[in-house]
C-alpha positions as CSV (number, residue, x, y, z in Angstrom):
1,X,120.5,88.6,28.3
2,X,119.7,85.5,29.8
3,X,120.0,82.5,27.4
4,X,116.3,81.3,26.9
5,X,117.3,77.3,28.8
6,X,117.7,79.3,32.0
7,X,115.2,82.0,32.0
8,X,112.6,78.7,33.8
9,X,114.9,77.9,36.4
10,X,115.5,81.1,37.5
11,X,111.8,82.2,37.1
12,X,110.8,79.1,39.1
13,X,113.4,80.4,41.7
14,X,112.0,83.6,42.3
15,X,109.1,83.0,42.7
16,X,109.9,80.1,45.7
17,X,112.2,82.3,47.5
18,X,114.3,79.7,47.7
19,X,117.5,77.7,46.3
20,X,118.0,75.2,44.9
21,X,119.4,72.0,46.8
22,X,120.2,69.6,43.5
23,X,118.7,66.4,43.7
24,X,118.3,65.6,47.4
25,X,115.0,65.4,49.8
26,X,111.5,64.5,48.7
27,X,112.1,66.0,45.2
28,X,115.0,63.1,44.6
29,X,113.3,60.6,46.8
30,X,110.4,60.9,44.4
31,X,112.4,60.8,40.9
32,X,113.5,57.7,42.7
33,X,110.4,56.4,43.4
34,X,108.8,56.4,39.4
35,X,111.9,56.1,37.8
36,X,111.1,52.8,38.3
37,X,107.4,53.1,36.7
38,X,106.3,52.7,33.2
39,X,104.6,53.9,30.6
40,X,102.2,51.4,30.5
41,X,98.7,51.8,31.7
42,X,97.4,49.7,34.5
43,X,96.4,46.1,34.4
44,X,93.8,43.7,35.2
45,X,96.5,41.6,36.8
46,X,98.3,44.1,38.8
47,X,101.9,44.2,37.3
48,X,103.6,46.4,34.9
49,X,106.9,46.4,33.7
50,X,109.6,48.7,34.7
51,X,110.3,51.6,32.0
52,X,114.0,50.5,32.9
53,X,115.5,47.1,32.0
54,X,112.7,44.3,32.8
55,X,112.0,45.1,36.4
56,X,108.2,43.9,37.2
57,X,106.4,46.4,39.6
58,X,102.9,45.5,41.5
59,X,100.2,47.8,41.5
60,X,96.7,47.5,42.8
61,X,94.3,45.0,40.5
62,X,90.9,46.2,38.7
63,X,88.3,44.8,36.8
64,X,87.1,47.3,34.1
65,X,83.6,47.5,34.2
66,X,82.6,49.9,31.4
67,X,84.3,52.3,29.4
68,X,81.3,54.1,28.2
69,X,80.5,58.2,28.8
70,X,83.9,59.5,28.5
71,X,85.2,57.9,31.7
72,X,86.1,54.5,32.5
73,X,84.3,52.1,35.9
74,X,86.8,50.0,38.0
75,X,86.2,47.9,40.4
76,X,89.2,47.1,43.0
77,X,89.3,44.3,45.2
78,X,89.5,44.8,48.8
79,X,93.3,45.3,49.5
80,X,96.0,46.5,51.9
81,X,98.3,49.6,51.7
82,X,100.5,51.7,53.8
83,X,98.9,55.5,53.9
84,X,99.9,58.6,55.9
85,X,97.9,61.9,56.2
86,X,97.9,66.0,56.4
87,X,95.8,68.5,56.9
88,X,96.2,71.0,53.9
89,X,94.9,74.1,53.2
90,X,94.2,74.3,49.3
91,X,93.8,78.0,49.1
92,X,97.9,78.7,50.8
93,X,99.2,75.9,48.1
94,X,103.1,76.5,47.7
95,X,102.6,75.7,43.9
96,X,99.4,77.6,43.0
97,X,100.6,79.9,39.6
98,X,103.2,77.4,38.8
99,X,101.1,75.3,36.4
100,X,103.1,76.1,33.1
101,X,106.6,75.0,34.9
102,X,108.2,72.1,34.3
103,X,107.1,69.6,37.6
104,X,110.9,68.0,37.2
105,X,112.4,71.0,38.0
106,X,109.6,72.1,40.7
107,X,110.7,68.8,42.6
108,X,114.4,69.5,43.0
109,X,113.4,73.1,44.8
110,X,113.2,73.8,48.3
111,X,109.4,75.0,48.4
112,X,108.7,71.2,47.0
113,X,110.8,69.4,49.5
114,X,109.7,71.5,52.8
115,X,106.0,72.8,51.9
116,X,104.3,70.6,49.2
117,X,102.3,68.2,51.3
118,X,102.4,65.0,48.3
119,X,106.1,65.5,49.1
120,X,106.3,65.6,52.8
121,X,103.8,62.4,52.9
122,X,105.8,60.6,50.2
123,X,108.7,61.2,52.4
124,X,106.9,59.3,55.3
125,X,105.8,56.2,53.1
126,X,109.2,56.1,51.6
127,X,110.7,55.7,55.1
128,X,108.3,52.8,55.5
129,X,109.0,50.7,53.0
130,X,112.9,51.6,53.8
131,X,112.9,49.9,56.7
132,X,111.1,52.4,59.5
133,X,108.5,49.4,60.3
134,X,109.0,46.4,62.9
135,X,111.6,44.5,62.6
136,X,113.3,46.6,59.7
137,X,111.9,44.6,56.6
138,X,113.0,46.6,53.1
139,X,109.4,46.0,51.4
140,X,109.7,46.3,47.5
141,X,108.1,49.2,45.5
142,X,104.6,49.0,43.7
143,X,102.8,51.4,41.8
144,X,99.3,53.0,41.6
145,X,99.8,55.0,44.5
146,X,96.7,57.8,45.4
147,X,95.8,60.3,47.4
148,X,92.5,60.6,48.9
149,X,91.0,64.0,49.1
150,X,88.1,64.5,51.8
151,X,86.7,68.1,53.3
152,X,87.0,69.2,56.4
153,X,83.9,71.1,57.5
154,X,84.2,73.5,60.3
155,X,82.7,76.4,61.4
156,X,83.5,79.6,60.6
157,X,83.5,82.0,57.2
158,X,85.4,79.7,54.7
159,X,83.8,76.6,55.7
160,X,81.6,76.5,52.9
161,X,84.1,76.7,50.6
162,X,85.6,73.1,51.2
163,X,89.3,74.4,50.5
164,X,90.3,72.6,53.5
165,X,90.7,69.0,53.1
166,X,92.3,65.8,54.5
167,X,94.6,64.4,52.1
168,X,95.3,60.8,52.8
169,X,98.5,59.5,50.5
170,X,98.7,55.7,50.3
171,X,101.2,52.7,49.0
172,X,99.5,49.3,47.7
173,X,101.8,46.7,49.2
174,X,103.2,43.8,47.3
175,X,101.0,40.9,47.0
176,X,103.1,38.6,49.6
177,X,100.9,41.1,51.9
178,X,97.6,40.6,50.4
179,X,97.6,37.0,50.7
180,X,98.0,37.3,54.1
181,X,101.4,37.8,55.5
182,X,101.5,39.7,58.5
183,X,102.3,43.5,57.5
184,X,105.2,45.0,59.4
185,X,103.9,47.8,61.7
186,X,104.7,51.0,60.9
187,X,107.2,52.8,63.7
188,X,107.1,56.7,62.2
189,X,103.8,58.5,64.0
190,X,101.2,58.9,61.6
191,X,101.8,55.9,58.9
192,X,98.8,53.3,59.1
193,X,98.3,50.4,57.3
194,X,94.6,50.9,55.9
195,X,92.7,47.6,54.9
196,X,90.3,49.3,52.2
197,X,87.3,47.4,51.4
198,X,86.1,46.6,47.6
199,X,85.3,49.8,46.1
200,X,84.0,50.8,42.8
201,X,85.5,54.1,41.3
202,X,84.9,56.3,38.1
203,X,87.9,57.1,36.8
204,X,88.5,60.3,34.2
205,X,91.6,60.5,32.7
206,X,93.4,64.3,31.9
207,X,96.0,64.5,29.2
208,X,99.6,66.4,30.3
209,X,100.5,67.5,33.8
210,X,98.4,67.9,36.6
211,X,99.7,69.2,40.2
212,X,98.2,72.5,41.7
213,X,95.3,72.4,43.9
214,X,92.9,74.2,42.0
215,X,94.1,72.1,38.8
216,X,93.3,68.9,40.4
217,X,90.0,70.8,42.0
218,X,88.9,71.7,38.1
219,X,89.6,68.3,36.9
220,X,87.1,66.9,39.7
221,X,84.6,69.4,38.8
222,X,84.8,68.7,35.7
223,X,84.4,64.8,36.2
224,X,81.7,65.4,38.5
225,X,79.7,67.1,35.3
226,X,80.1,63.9,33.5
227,X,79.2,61.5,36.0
228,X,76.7,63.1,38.3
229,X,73.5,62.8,35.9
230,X,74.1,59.0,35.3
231,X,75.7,57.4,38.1
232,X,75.3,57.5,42.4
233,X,78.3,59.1,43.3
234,X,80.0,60.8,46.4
235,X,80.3,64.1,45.2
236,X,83.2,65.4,48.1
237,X,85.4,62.4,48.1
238,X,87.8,61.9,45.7
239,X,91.5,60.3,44.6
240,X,94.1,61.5,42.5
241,X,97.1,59.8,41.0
242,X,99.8,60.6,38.8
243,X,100.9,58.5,36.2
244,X,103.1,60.7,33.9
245,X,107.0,60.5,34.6
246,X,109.9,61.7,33.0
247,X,111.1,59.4,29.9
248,X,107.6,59.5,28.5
249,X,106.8,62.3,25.9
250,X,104.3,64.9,26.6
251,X,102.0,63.7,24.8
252,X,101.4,60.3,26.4
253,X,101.7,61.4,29.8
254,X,98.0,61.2,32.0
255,X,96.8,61.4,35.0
256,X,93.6,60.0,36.7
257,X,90.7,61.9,38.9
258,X,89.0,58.7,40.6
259,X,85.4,59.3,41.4
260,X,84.1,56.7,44.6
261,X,80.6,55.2,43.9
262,X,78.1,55.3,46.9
263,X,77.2,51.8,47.8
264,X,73.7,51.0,46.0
């Protein structure tokens, strides 16, 4: 028999297909990526510090405006970021069934890395700031990356559904960008820079791990329940972040459905 520590790996390999490749492509690019995170939640003024040594990392400023109704009301600034973008097909998602697995381990597989469309967009943005831009330019990390999730109506028997969305994945860029420094064009085909406008969200926040499709499609029924009796909302759009990483226990770990407010 099987000593208990390996019966998830190998479960998680069977049901990929796959193999494992260790800790290289998106699943390793990613680790990279919020290993440099925190615990912390976010903040007014748009830094947090680094859940290793003192490192200070930007993220996107807000203003709380209430707190009240089980979900919190933020208004962001307008700001710049660097986004990319796929068609996905929710219903054919490589990690639907795989809620219970451990999403450390799900990274370092082959069916993450080559299928998983937050990886394959990550991959993208991480070139970016790497250096695939004009002239080259290394642009620090930030935090409070989100991916927008919008339908794709078209004709035909599922369309009513709304399992086929656009998922745009963006990058806040450091502040030296905000304030006006010209932003190094992207060279990779499909990264943008995206000047977003001030936008007021709804934010719920879920306890644990969150990463299948019909996961994150529960959590924004579920926020739409809470919100669409009392506030004007768009009831297709929505964002979701992660904000749970690997030194953190269980426990304190969330993650955020955003909720966008139609303009009054």
């Amino acid at each position: 028999m099987l000593p208990n520590l390996l019966l998830p790996s190998l479960l998680l390999a069977l049901a990929q297909g796959g193999s494992w490749r260790g800790r290289h492509g998106a699943g390793h690019l990613e680790e990279k990526y919020h290993s440099h995170g925190s615990h912390g939640g976010e903040h007014k003024h748009g830094h947090e510090h680094g859940g290793h040594g003192d490192r200070v990392l930007e993220q996107a400023a807000f203003s709380v405006l209430s707190g009240e109704g089980g979900y919190e009301t933020r208004k962001y600034p307008a700001s710049v970021w660097v986004c990319t973008n796929m068609t996905v097909d929710t219903l054919a998602d490589p990690l639907a069934g795989l809620e219970h697995m451990d999403i450390f381990q799900i990274r370092k597989s082959d069916r993450y890395r080559t299928k998983v469309a937050s990886s394959l967009t990550f991959k993208r943005l991480y070139r970016y700031i790497s250096g695939a831009n004009d002239g080259g330019v290394e642009i620090a990390m930030t935090r409070g990356g989100y991916i927008r999730h919008s339908p794709i109506l078209t004709s035909g028997p599922r369309a009513h559904q709304g399992v086929v969305e656009l998922q745009e994945r963006c990058l806040y860029l450091p502040s030296i960008y905000q304030r006006g420094e010209p932003v190094p064009e992207p060279t990779e085909p499909g990264v943008y820079i995206r000047h977003r406008e001030e936008i007021v969200l709804y934010v719920n926040k879920l306890p644990g791990w969150v990463f299948t499709a019909s996961s994150w499609q529960q959590a924004h029924r579920a926020a739409l329940e809470k919100l669409e009796i009392r506030e004007k909302i768009d009831q297709d759009v929505y964002y979701t972040r992660n904000s749970g990483y690997h030194w953190i226990p269980e426990n304190d770990r969330d993650h955020e459905v955003w909720v966008p407010q139609i303009k009054k």
